[in-house]
Phi, psi and omega in degrees: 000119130305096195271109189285160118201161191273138174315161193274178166314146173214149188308332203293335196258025181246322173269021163067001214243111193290133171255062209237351182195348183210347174268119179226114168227161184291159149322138149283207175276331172287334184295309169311285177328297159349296186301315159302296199279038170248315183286352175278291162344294191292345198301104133131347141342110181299054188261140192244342173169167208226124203235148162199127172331156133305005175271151182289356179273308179292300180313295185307320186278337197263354183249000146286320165312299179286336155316310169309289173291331171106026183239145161261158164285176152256193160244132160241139176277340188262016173254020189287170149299146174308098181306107172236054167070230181286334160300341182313119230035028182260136183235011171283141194324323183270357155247013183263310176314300184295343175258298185336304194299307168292183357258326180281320184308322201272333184267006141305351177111008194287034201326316119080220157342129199202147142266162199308100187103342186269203183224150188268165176318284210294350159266349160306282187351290239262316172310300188312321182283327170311297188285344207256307186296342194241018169274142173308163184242001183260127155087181183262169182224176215232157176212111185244112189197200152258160198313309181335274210293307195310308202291335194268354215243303202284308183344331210242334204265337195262086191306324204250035164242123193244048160334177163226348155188168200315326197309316194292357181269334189288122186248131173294143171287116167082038159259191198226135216223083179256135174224158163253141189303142146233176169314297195261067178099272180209166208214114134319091201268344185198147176218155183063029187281118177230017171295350203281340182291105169276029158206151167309154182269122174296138191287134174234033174217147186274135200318284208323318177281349158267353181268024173272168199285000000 
């Protein structure tokens, strides 16, 4: 089994403030808290090791996590957040909308597609798919990253996660994404799992961007 998971709260995702590659704040304090009781969850699972982006919101959940399990992480740099460039520290309507459009593009098939200064889907894809194919096949493993990259990477790697719109790929801060290996790539076996949370996770992308087709 493979366990995705998304990092606990980070200030960026209390501002709203796309963050995907050089804006890095820590967790908060519900973000620690997040993080633990994900790492409580995961506790007597037969996980053998622990990959996390390089950003500091993923690292810190991963070294909670590994406390919790008796593991150290690695850093995989192909666990980054979806770059998206020239947007980068911005939290305004006209950058969210704009990033919204590549992100509905690529999964119309525009692969493409980029905001300005950032990587297109198919190079998103193509890192993620990179890091997923190069996982060990013995005992499960723990993948501590973002919703972004999670949700575009597995939509393409995963034959039976069939969404029907952007909104149901929105992943919660510290929820959980488990999969499994198959003959032909990987099987979704659960997406969004957040019972181990004893409060909902805050929407940190504005309502209106998760409901395109």
């Amino acid at each position: 089994m493979i366990y995705l998971l998304r990092h606990g709260e980070s200030v960026e995702n209390l501002s709203r403030t796309l963050s995907y590659r050089k804006v890095d704040g820590p967790l908060t304090e519900n973000g620690v808290q997040q993080a633990r009781q994900a790492a409580a969850w995961l506790a007597g699972r037969p996980i053998r090791r622990i990959y996390a982006s390089p950003l500091q919101r993923a690292s810190q959940t991963a070294q909670i996590a590994g406390q919790q399990l008796g593991l150290e992480y690695t850093i995989a740099e192909d666990l980054r957040e979806i770059d998206c460039g020239a947007l980068e520290g911005r939290n305004d309507v006209e950058a969210w909308e704009s990033f919204r459009r590549v992100i509905l593009g690529w999964f119309s098939g525009d692969l493409e597609a980029c905001c300005q200064s950032g990587e297109t889907g198919r190079q998103a894809l193509e890192r993620f798919a990179r890091f997923m194919h190069s996982l060990p096949d013995e005992g499960d493993t723990l993948v501590v990253g973002h919703g972004g990259i999670f949700a575009w990477g597995l939509m393409q790697l995963c034959h039976d996660l069939k969404p029907t719109s952007a909104r149901e790929l929105y992943l919660s801060n510290a929820s959980l994404v488990l999969v499994q290996r198959t003959p032909d790539g990987f099987s979704c076996i659960q997406w969004g799992l957040s019972d181990h949370l004893d409060r909902p996770g805050m929407i940190d992308v504005p309502e209106e961007l998760r409901l395109g087709e």
